[in-house]
C-alpha positions, 0 to 999 in steps of 0.5 A: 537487513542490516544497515548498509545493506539491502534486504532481499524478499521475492513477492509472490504475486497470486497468478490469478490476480496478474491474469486479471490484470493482463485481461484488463490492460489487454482490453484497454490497449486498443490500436496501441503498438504493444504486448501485454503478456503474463509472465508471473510463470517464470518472472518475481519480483524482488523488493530490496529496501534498507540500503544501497545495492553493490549493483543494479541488474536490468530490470530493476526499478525504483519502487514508486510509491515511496523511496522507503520501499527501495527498489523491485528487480524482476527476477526467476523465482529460482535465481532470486538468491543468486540475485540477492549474493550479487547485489549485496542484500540479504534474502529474507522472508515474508514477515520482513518485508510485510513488517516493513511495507506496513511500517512505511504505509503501503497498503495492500490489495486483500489485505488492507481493501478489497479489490473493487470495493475501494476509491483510491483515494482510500487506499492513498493512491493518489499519494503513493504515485496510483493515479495520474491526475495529467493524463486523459480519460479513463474509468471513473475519473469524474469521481476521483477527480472530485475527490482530488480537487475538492478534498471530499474523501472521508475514508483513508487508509492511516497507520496505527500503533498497537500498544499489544497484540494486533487485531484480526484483519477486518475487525471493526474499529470504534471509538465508544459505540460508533463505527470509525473504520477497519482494521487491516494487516499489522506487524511489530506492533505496527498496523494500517487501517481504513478510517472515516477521517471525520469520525476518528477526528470527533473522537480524538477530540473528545478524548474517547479511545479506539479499539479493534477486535476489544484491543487497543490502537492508536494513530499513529499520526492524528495530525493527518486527519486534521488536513483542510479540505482543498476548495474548488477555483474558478 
């Protein structure tokens, strides 16, 4: 979109996927005074990034994970270009916003890690505001937890630099014969990929390049593999 304006894309969210998580929230809200309903039949959202909006309609939210991302207005599929002409922004496709969601850093579920198979830690939820580290109990919290204060996550999603064409989601990343991570989705010659810190560390450090799919990546910020791990107080 062109600066000073929003860029408009409606999210298109597998029904199947918001059906999972209706069932999951449902089975979690106990004697909790509210209702958790599916609406992906007749809500989308809008993801508007790249400038300031001429007005905010009701549901609109600011995007937590990064003010990059701009803001999510839930709207009907069929208003989304009268939702774009009103706020100012310019309705465009799919490749836009994925271009830009992977150039900020946003990895995504099925694409970037697969559901179920993933810490959050992996997928940087704990810096993209996924986890909460002040509320109480829930599933797994021992593990992230440690994880958290201990800094022992050895796997990472980063983003890379792709000097050529992108390799094929899933393709395995290596430095010389060994194994370092995957490679995830990529768009103008920017990408994500989950890596295992200490390896990618060894082999940035003996110089050896990364690969995926026989092509050549980079990361694009090395310094971010480097960080101390935090120790535990008493």
């Amino acid at each position: 979109a062109p600066s000073g304006h929003g860029g408009g894309f409606l999210i298109d969210c597998p029904k199947v996927l918001a059906q999972a998580l209706t069932d999951k929230l449902s089975f979690y809200r106990l004697r909790a005074k509210v209702g958790i309903e599916n609406l992906s039949d007749s809500l989308g959202v809008l993801a508007v990034w790249d400038g300031d909006v001429a007005l905010k309609p009701d549901l609109t939210f600011a995007d937590p994970r990064n003010t990059r991302l701009g803001l999510r207005i839930l709207v009907p599929a069929a208003l989304a270009q009268k939702a774009a002409d009103l706020i100012g922004a310019e309705l465009v496709d799919s490749s836009a916003y994925e271009a830009h969601r992977i150039a900020v850093g946003a990895p995504r579920g099925g694409l970037d890690f697969i559901y179920g198979d993933a810490f959050p830690h992996e997928t940087n939820m704990d810096r993209l505001s996924g986890v909460d580290f002040d509320k109480g109990c829930y599933v797994g919290q021992e593990v992230v937890s440690r994880m958290q204060h201990r800094g022992t996550a050895r796997t990472r999603t980063v983003r890379v630099l792709l000097d050529g064409p992108a390799p094929e989601p899933g393709s395995a990343i290596t430095a010389g014969d060994k194994s370092v991570g995957t490679m995830g989705s990529a768009a103008d010659h920017h990408g994500l990929a989950l890596i295992r810190i200490d390896r990618a560390s060894e082999a940035l450090e003996a110089g050896a390049p990364l690969t995926a799919g026989g092509l050549s990546i980079r990361i694009a910020e090395p310094d971010e593999l480097r960080t101390t791990p935090r120790q535990t107080v008493a």
